[in-house]
Jmol script that loads the backbone (N, CA, C; Angstrom):
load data "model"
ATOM      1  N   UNK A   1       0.838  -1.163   0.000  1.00  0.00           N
ATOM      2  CA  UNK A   1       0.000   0.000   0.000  1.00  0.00           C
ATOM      3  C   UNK A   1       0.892   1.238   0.000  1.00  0.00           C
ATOM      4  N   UNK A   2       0.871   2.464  -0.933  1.00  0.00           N
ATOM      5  CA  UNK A   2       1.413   3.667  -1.459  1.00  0.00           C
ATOM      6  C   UNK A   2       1.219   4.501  -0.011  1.00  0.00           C
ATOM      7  N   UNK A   3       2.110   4.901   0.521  1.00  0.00           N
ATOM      8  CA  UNK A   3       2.665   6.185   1.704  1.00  0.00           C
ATOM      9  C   UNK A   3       2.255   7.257   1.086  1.00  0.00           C
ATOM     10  N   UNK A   4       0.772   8.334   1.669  1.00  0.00           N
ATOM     11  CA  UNK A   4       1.247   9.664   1.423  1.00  0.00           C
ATOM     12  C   UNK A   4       2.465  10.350   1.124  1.00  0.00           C
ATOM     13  N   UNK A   5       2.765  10.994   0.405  1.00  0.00           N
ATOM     14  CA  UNK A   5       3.939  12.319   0.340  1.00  0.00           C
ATOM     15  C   UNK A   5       3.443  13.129   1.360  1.00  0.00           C
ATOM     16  N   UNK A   6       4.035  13.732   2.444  1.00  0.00           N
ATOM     17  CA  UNK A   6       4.386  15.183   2.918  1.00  0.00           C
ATOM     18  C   UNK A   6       4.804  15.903   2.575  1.00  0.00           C
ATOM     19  N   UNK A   7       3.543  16.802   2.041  1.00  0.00           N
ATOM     20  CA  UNK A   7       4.456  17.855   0.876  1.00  0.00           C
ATOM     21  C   UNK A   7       4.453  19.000   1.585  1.00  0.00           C
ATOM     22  N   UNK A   8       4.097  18.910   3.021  1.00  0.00           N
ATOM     23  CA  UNK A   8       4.721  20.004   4.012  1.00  0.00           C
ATOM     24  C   UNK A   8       6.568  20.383   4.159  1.00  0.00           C
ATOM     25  N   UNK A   9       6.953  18.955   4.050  1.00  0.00           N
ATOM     26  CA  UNK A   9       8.630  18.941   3.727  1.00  0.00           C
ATOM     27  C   UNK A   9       9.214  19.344   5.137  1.00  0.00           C
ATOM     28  N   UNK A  10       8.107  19.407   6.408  1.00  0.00           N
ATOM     29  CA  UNK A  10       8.776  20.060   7.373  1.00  0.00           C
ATOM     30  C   UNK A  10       8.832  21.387   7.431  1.00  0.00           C
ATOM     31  N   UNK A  11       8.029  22.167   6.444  1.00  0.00           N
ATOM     32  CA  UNK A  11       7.892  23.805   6.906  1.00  0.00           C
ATOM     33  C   UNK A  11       7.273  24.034   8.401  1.00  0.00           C
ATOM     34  N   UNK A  12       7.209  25.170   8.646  1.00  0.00           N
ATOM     35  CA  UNK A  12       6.757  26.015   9.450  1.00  0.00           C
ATOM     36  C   UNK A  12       5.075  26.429   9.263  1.00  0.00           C
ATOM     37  N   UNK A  13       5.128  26.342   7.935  1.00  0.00           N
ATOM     38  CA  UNK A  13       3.806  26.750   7.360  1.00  0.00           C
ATOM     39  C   UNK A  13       3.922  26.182   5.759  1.00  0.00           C
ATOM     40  N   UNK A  14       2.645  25.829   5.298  1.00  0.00           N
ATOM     41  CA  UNK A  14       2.446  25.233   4.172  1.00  0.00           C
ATOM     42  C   UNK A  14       1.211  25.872   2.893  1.00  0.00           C
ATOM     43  N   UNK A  15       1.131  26.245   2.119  1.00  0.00           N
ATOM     44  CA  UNK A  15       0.323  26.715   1.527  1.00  0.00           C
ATOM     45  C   UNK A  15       0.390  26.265  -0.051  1.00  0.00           C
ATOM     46  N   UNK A  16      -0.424  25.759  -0.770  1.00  0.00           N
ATOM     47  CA  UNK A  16      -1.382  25.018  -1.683  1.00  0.00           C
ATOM     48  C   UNK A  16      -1.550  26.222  -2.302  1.00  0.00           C
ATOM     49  N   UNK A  17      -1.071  26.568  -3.501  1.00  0.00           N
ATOM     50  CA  UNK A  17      -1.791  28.102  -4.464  1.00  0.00           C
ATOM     51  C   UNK A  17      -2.376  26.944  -5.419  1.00  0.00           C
ATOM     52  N   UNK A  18      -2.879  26.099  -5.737  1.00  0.00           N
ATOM     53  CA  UNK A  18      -3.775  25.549  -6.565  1.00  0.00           C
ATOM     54  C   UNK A  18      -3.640  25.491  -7.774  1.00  0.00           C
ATOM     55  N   UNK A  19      -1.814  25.826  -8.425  1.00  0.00           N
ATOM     56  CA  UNK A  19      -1.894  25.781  -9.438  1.00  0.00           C
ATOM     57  C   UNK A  19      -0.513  24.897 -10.160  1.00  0.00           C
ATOM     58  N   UNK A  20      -0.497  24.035  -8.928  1.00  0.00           N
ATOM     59  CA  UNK A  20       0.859  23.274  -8.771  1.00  0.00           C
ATOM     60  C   UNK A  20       1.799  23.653  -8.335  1.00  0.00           C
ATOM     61  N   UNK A  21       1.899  24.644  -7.510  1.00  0.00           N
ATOM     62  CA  UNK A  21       2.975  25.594  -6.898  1.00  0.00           C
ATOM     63  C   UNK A  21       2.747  25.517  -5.570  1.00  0.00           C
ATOM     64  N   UNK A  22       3.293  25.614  -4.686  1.00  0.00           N
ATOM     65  CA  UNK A  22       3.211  25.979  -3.479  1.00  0.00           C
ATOM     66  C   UNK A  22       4.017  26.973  -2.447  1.00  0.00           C
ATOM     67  N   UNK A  23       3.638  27.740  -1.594  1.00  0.00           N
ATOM     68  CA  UNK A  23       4.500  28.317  -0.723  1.00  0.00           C
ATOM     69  C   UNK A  23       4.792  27.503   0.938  1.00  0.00           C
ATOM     70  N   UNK A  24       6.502  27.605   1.015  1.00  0.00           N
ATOM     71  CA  UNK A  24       6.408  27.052   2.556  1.00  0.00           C
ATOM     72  C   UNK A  24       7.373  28.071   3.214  1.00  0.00           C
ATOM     73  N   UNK A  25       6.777  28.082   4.374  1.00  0.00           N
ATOM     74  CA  UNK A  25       7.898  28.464   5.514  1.00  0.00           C
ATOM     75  C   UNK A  25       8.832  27.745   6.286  1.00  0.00           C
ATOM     76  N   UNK A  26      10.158  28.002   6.018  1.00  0.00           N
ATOM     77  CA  UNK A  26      11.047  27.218   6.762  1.00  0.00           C
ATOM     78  C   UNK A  26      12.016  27.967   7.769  1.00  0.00           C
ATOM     79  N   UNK A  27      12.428  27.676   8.996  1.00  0.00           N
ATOM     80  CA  UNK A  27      13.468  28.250   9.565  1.00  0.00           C
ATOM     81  C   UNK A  27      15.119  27.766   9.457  1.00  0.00           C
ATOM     82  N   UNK A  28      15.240  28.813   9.297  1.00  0.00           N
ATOM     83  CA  UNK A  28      16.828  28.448   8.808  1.00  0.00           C
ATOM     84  C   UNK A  28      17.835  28.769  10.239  1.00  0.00           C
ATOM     85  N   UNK A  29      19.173  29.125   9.928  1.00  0.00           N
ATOM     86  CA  UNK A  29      20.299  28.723  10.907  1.00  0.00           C
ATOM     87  C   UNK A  29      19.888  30.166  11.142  1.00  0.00           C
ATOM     88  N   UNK A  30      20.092  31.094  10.775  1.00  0.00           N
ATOM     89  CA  UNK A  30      19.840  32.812  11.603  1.00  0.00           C
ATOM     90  C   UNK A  30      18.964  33.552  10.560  1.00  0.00           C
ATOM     91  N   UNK A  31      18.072  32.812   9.893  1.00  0.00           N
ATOM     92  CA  UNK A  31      16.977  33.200   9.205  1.00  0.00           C
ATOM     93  C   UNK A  31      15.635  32.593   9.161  1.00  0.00           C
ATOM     94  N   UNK A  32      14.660  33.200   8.458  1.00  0.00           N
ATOM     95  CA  UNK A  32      13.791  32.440   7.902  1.00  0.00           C
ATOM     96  C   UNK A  32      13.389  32.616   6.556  1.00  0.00           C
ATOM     97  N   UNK A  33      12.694  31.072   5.522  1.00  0.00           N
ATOM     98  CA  UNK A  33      12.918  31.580   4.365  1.00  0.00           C
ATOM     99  C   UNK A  33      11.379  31.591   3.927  1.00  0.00           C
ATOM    100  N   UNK A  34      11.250  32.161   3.530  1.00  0.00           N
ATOM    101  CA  UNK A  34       9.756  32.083   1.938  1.00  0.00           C
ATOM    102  C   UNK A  34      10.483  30.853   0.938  1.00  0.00           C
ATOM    103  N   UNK A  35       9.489  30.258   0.501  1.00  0.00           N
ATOM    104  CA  UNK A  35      10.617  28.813  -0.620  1.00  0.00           C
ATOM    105  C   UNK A  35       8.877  29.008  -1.636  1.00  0.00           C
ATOM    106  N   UNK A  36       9.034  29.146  -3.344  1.00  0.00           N
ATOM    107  CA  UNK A  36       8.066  28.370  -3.572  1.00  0.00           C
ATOM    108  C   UNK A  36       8.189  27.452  -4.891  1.00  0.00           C
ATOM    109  N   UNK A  37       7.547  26.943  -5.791  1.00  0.00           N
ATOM    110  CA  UNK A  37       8.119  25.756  -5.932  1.00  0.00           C
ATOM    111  C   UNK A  37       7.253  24.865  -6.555  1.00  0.00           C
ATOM    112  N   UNK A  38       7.341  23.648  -7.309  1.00  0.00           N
ATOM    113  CA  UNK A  38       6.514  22.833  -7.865  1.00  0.00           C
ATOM    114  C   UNK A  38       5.686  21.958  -6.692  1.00  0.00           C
ATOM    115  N   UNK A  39       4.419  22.064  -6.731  1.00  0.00           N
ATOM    116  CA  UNK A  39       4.052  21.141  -5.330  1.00  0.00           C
ATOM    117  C   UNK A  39       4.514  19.689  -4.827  1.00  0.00           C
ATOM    118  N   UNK A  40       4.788  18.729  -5.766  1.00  0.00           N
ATOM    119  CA  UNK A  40       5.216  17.446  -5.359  1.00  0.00           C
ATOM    120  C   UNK A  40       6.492  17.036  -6.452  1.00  0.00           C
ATOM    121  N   UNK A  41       7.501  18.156  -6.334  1.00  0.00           N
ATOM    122  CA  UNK A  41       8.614  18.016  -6.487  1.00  0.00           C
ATOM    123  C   UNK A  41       9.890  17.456  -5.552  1.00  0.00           C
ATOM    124  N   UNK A  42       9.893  18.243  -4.854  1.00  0.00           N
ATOM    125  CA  UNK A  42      10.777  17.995  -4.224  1.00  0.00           C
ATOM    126  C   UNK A  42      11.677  19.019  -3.789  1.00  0.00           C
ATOM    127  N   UNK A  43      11.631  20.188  -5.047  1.00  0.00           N
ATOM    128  CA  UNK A  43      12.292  20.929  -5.588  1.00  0.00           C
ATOM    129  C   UNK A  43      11.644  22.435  -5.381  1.00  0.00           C
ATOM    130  N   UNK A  44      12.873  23.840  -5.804  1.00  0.00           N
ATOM    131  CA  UNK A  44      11.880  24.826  -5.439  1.00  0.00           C
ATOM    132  C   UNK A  44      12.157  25.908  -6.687  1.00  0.00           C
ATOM    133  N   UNK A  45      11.331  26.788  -6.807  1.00  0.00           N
ATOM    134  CA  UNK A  45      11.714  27.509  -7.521  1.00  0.00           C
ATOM    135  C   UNK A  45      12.393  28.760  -7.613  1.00  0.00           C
ATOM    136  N   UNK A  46      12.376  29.433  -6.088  1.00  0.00           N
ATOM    137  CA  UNK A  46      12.868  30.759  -5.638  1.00  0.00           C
ATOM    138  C   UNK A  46      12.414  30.689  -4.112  1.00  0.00           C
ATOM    139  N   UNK A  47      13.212  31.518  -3.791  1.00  0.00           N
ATOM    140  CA  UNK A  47      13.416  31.720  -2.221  1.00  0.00           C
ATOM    141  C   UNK A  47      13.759  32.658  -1.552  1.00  0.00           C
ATOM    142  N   UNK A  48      13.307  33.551  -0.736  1.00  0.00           N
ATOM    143  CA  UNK A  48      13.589  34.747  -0.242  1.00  0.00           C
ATOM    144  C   UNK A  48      14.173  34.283   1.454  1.00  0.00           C
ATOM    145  N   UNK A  49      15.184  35.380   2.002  1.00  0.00           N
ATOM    146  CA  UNK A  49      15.341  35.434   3.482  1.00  0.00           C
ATOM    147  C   UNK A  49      14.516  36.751   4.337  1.00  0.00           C
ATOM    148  N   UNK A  50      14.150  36.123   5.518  1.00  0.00           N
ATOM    149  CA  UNK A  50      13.798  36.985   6.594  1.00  0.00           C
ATOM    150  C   UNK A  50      14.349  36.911   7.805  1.00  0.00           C
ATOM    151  N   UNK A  51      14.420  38.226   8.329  1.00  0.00           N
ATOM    152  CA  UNK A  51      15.270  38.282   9.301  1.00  0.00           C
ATOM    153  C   UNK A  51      14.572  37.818  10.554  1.00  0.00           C
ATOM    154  N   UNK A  52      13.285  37.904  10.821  1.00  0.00           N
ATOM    155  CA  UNK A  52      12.588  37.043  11.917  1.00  0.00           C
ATOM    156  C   UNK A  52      11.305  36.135  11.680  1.00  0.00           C
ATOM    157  N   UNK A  53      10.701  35.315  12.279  1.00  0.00           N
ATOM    158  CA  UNK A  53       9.663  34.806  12.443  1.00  0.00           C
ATOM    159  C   UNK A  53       8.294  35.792  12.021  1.00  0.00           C
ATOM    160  N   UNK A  54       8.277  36.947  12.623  1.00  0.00           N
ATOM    161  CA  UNK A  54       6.962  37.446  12.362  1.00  0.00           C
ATOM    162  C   UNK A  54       7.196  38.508  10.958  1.00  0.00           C
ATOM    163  N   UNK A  55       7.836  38.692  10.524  1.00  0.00           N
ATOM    164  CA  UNK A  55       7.913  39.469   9.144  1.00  0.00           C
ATOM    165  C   UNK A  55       7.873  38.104   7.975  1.00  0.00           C
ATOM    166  N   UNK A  56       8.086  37.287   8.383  1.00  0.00           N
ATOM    167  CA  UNK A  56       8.569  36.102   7.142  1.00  0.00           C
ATOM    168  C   UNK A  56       7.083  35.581   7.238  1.00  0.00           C
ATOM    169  N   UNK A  57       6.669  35.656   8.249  1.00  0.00           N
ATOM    170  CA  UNK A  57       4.999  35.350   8.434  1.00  0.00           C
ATOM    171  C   UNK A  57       4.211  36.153   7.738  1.00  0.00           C
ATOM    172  N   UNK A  58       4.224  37.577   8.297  1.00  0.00           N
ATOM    173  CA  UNK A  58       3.255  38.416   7.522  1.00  0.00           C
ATOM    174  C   UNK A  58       3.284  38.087   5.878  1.00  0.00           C
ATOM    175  N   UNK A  59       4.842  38.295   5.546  1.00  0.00           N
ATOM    176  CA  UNK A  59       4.910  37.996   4.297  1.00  0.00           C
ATOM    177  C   UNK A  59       4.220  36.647   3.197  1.00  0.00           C
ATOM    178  N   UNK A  60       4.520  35.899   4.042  1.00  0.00           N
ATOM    179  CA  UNK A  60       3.981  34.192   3.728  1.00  0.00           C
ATOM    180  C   UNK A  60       2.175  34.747   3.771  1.00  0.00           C
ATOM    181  N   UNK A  61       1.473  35.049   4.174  1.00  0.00           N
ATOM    182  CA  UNK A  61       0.035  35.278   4.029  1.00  0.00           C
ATOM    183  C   UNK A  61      -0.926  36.220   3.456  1.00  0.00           C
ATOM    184  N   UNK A  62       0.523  37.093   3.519  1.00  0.00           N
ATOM    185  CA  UNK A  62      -0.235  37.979   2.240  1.00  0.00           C
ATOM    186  C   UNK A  62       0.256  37.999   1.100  1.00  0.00           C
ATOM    187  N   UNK A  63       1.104  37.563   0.798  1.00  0.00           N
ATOM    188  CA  UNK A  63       1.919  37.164  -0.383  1.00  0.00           C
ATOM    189  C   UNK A  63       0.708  36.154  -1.386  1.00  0.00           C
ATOM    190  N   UNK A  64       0.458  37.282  -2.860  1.00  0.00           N
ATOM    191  CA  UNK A  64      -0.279  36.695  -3.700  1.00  0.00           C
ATOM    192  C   UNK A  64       0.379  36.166  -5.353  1.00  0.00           C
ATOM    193  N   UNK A  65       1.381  35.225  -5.356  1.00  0.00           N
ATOM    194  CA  UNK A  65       2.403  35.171  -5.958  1.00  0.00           C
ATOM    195  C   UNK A  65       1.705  35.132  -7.509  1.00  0.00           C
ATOM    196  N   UNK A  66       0.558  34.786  -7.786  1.00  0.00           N
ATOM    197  CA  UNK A  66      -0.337  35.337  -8.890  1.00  0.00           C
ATOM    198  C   UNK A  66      -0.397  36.537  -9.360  1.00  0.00           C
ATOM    199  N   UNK A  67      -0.445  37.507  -8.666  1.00  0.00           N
ATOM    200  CA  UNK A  67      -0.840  39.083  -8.647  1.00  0.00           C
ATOM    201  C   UNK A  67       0.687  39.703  -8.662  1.00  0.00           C
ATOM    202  N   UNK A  68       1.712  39.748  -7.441  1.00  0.00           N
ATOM    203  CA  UNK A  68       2.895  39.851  -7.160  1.00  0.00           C
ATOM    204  C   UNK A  68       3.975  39.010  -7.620  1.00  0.00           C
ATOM    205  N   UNK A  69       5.156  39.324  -8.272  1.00  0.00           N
ATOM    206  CA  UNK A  69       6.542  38.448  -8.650  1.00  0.00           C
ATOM    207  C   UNK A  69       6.932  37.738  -7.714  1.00  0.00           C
ATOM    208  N   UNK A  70       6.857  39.155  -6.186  1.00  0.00           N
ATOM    209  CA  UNK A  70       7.725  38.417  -4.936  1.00  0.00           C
ATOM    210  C   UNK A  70       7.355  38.890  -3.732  1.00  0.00           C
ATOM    211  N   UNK A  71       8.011  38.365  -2.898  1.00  0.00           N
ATOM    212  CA  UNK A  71       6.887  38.541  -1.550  1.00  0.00           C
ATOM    213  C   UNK A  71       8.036  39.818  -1.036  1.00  0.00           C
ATOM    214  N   UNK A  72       6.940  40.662   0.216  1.00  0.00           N
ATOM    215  CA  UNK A  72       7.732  42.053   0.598  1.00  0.00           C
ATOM    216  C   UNK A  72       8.219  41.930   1.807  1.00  0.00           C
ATOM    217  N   UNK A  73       8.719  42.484   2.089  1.00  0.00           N
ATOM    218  CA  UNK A  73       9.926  42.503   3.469  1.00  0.00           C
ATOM    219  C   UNK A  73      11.628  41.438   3.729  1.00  0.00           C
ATOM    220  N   UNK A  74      11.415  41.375   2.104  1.00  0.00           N
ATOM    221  CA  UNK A  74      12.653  40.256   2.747  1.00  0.00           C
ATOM    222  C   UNK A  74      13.809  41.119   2.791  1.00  0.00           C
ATOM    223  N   UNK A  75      14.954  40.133   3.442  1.00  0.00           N
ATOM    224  CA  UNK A  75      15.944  41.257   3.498  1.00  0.00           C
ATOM    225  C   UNK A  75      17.105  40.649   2.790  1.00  0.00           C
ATOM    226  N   UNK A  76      17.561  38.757   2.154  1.00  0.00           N
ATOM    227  CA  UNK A  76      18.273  38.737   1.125  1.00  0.00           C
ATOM    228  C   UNK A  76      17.548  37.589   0.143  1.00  0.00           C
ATOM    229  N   UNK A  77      18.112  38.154  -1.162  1.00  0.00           N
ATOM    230  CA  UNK A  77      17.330  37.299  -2.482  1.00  0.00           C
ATOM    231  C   UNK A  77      18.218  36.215  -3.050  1.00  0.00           C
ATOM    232  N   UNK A  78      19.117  35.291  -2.221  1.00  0.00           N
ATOM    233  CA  UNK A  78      20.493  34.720  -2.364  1.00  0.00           C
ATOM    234  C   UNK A  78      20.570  34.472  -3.863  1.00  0.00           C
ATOM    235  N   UNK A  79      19.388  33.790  -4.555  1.00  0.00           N
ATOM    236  CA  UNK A  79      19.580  33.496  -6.157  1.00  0.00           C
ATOM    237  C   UNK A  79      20.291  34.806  -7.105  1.00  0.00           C
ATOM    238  N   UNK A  80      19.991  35.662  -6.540  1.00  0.00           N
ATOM    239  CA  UNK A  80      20.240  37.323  -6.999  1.00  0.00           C
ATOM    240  C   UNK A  80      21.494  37.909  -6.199  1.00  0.00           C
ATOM    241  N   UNK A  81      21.726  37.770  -5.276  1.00  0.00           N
ATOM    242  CA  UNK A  81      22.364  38.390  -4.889  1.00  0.00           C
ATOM    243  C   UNK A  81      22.249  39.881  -3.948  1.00  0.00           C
ATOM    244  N   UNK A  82      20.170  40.077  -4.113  1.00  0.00           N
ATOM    245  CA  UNK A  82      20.151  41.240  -3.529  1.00  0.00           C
ATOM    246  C   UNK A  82      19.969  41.046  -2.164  1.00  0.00           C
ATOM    247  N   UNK A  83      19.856  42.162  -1.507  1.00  0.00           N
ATOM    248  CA  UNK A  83      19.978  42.513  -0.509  1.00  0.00           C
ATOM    249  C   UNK A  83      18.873  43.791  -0.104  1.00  0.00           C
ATOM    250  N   UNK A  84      18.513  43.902   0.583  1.00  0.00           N
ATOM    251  CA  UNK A  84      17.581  44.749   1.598  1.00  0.00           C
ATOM    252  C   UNK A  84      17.671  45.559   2.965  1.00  0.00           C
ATOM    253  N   UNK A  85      18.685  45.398   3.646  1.00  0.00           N
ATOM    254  CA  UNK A  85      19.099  45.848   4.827  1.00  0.00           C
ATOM    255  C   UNK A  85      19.227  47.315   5.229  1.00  0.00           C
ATOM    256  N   UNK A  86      18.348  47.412   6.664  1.00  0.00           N
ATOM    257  CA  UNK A  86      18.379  46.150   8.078  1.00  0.00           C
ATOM    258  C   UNK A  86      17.054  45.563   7.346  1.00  0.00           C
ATOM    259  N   UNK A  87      15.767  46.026   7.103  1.00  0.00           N
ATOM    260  CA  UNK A  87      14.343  46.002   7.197  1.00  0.00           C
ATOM    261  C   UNK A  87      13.432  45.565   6.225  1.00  0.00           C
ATOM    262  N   UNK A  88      14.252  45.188   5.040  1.00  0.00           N
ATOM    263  CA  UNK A  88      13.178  44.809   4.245  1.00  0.00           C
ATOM    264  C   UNK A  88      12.668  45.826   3.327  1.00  0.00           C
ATOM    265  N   UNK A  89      13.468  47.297   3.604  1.00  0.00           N
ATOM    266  CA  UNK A  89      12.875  48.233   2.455  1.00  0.00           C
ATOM    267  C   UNK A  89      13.446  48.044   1.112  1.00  0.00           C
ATOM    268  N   UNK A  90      12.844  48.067  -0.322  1.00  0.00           N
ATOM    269  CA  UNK A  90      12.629  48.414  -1.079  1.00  0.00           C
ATOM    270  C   UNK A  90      14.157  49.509  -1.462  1.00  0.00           C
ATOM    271  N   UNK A  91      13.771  50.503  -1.045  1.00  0.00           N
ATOM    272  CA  UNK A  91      14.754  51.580  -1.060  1.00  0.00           C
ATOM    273  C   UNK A  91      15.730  51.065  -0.794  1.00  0.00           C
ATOM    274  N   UNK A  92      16.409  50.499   0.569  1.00  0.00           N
ATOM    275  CA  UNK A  92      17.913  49.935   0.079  1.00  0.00           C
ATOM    276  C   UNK A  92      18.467  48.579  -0.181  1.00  0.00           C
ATOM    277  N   UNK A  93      17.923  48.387  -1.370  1.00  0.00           N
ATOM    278  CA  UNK A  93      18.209  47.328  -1.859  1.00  0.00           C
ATOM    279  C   UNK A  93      19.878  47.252  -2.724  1.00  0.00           C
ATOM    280  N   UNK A  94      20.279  46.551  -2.702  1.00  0.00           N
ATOM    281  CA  UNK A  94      21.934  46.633  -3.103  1.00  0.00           C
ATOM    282  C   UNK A  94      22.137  44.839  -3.795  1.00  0.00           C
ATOM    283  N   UNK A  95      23.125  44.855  -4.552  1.00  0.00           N
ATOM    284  CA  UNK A  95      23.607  43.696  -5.292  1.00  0.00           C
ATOM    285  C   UNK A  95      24.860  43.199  -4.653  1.00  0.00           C
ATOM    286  N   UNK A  96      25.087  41.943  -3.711  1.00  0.00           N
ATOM    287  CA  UNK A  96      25.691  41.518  -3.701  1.00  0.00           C
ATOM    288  C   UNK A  96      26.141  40.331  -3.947  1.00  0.00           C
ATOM    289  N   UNK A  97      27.054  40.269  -5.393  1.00  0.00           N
ATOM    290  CA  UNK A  97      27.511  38.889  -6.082  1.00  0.00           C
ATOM    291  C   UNK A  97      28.033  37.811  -5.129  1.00  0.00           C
TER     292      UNK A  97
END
end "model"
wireframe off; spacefill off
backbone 0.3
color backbone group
């Protein structure tokens, strides 16, 4: 008999966008990340850092990755190289290779 997949993966939080994608929350070593991703991959497609629990939250629930590219307040975009610091603004965002 076939084992469910947990396609929670061990997030923090799990969210189903219904279109084979999903968003999770994970905590990292002195971060937390936004991850989202093919739903029963394995695999992800992009990933943002937050500097605490409750900003990486807000972000994770209002984050409408349909409507929006990317979710707001993060503070690094590691695939990119950007950066946001201290807070998550917009305004100082910087490139670091």
């Amino acid at each position: 008999m076939p084992s469910e997949v947990d396609v929670t993966h061990g997030a923090l939080q799990f969210r189903d966008l219904g279109d084979g994608r999903a968003l999770w929350l994970y905590r990292k070593i002195y971060t937390f990340s936004i991850v989202i991703g093919p739903l029963n991959s394995g695999g992800y497609d992009d990933f943002w850092c937050y500097k605490d629990l409750l900003s990486a939250t807000v972000a994770f629930l209002e984050w409408n990755p349909a409507i929006v590219p990317e979710p707001c307040g993060w503070v690094r975009h590691p695939p990119s190289g950007r950066r946001r610091f201290p807070d998550g603004d917009p305004a100082t965002e910087e490139v670091r290779p």
